[in-house]
N, C-alpha and C positions, 0 to 999 in steps of 0.2 A: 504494500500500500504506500502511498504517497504519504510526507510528514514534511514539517519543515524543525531541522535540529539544529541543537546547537554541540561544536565538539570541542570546545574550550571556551573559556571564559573572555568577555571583550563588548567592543560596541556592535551595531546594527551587523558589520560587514560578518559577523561570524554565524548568523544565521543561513543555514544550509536547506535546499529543500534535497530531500533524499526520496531512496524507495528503502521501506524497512519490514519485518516481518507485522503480518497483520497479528491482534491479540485473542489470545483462546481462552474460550469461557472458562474459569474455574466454579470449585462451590461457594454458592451464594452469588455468584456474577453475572452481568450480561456482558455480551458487547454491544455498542450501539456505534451504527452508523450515523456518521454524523453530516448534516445537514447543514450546521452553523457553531461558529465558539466565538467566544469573544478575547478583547485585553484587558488585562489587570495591570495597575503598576508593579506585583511582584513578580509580572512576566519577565520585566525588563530589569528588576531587580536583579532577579536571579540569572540572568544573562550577563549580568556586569558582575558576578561574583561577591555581589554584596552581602548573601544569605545563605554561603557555604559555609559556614561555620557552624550555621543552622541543619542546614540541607546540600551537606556535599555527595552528590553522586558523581557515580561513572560515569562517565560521555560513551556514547551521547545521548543529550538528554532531549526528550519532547518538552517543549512548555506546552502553558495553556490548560485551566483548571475551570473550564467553564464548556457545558456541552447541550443541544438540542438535537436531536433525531430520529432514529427510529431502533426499535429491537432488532438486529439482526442472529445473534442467538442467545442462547441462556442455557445457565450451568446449573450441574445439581443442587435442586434446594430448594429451585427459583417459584414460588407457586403464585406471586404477584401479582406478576410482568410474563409475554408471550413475545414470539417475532412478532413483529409488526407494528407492536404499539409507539407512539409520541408521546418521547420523554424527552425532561432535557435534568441535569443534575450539576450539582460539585462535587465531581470526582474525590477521593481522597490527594493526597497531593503527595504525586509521585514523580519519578523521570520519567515516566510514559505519561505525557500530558494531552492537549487535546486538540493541539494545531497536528493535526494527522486525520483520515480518511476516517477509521474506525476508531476506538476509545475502550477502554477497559473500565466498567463500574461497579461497584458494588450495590447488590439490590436495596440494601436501603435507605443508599444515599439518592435514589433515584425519584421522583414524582411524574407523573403523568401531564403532558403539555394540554393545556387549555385549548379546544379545539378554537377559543374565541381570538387567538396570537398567531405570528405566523414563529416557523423554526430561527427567525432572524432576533424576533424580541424576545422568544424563549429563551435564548441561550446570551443576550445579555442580562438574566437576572439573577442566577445561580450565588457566585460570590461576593457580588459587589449588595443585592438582595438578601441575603443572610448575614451579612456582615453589618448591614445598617438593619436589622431585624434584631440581632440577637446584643448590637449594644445598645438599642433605644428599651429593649424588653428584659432581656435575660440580665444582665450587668447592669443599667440604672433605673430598671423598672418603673418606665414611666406610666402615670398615669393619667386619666382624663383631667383634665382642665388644670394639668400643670404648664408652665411655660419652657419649652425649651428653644434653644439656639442652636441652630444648624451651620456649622464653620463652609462652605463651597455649599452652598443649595443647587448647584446647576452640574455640580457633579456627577459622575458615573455612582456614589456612593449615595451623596447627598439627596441627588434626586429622586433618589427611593425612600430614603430617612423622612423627608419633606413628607411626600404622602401617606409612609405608615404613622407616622405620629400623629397627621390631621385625622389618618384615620380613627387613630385612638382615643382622640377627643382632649388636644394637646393643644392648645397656645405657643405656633409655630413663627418666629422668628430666621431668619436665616441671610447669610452674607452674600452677596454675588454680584457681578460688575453690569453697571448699566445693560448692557446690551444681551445679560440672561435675566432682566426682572421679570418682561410677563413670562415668561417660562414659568420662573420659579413660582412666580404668584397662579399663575394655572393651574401647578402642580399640588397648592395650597397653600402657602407661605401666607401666615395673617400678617405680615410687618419683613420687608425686606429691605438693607443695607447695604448700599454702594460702600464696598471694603474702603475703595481707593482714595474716596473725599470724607469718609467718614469712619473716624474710631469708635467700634461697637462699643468698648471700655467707658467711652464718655456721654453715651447714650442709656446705656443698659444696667439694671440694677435687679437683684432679688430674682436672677433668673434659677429657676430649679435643675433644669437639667443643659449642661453642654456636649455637642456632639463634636469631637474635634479632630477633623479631619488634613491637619494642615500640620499641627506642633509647634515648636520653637516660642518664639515671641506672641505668638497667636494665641497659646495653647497659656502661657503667662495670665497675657490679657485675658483668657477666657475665667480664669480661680477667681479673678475681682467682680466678675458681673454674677458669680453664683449667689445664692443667697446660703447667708449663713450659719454653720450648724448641719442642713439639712440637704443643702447643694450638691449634685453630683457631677463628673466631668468624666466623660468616657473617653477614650482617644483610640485610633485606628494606626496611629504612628510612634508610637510608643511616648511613656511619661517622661516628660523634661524635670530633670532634678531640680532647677531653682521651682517650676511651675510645685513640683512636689512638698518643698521646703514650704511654699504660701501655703499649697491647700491643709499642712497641717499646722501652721498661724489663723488658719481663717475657719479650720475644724471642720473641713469640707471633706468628702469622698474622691478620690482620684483614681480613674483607675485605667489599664491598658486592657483592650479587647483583643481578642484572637477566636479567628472564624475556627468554625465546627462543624465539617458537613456535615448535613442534616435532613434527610428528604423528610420527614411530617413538617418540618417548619416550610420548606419548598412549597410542599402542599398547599400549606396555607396561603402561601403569597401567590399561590397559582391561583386560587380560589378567588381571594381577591384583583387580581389582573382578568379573570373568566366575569367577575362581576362588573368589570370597567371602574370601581373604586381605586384602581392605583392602575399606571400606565408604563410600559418598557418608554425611554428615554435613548433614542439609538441618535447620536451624533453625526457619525461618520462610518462606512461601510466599505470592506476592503475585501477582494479573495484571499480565502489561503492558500499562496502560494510564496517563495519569496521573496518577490518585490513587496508583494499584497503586504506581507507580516512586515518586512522592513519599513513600509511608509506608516504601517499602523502604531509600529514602535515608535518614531518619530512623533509623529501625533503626540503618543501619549505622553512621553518624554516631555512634551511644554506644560505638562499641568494645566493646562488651559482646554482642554476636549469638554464637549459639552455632549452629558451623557455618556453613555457608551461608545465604545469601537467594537463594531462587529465586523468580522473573519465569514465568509461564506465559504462554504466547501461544496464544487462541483459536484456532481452525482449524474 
């Protein structure tokens, strides 16, 4: 099967598309043919060598931890899932990722695709969807008619955070540059902030919950608009010591979130996308093949992608 790999660590130019063995169901697995994947920035992480310390494999590796398609077979166990059905999932996260033809899953990371989606916004929801799912809920367990602040609302993250929290019955706040406001405000943002003219710091006070998707200096400013005592700050890029040092001056919660696949939480946010209550946010669309991966890496590389990049796989 076709894949695009990488055999050493480095920039863009070290993405290879190859031909590599297709993957064989084991128990509990399917494979799934895939249809569509998307980018993450720990694609590209893990392509510059930043998170081998974490996750050193052999080369070469497949990236790509986001998948929509279909059942192509299934392994002992499997009583689910059949051929033929429309999934899409977050793989576990392995070297065989999901910029390649076929995909290896584990049955229960898997959900069933909403007939109401096509396989393009299916397969940008998986990681970047459970990961703004599971730090607005699991980690700072938000609830209805609390206020939070969403750091990038027009994000590939964010813009999912944006409408599970509206969905929740959350007082949603959120940062983005002029030219993503109706976005974000469609997407359900009750109060949205030009980052670039204005300090959310100098505006915002007694907020309950922050989602922060950015760090640094951001991630600082964000401990001061908590409200105090009972504030919480999730982060998807890990905790900045000094921001740590305030939240325990100001007796706030800090904490670092790390995704979990999860297919009953999939479900749900399938459920909700089959209901039109929450919406895939696809920016920009590339094959995978790669030039396709190489211009998508690029993209993502600026921090500036609005929404997702989705990857389409010929069939």
């Amino acid at each position: 099967m076709k894949a695009v790999v990488i055999e050493e660590y480095g920039g863009k130019e070290v993405l290879k598309e190859k031909e590599v063995s297709r993957p064989k169901a084991g128990k509990n697995q399917v494979v799934v043919k895939e249809y569509a994947t998307s980018i993450n920035p720990i694609d590209w992480k893990l392509r510059e060598g930043y998170l081998k310390q974490m996750v050193d494999w052999e080369f070469p590796i497949i990236l790509g931890w986001d998948v929509a398609g279909i059942v192509a077979e299934v392994g002992e166990g499997v009583t689910d899932f059949k051929v033929g059905d429309e999934v899409f999932a977050r793989p576990e996260t392995t070297r065989f990722g999901t910029y390649a033809e076929y995909t290896l899953v584990d049955a229960p990371l898997l959900a069933r695709k909403p007939k109401e989606i096509s396989f393009e916004e299916a397969a940008s929801i998986p990681l970047a969807g459970l990961t703004a799912w599971q730090a607005l809920f699991d980690y700072a367990k938000l609830k209805a008619g609390e206020k939070i602040l969403i750091q990038a609302g027009a994000g590939g993250v964010g813009s999912l955070a944006v409408q599970f929290a509206k969905n929740a019955g959350a007082y949603v706040i959120a940062t983005a540059s002029a030219g993503n406001h109706q976005l974000v405000k469609e997407l359900g943002a009750d109060e949205i902030i030009e980052y670039k003219t204005t300090d959310f710091a100098d505006v915002l006070t007694d907020i309950d919950v922050v989602f922060d998707t950015v760090g640094g200096e951001v991630q600082q400013k964000s401990v001061k608009v908590l409200k105090a005592e009972t504030g919480r700050l999730v982060s998807i890029v890990g905790v900045d010591e000094k921001a740590e040092v305030m939240a325990k001056e100001k007796k706030v919660n800090i904490m670092d979130a790390w995704l979990k696949p999860n297919g009953k939480q999939l479900t749900e946010i399938g459920d909700l996308l089959a209901a039109g209550k929450v919406k895939a946010v696809i920016g920009e669309t590339f094959p995978m093949s790669e030039k396709g991966v190489y211009a998508a890496h690029s993209l993502s590389e600026t921090h500036h992608a609005v929404g997702k990049i989705v990857l389409t796989v010929s069939n």
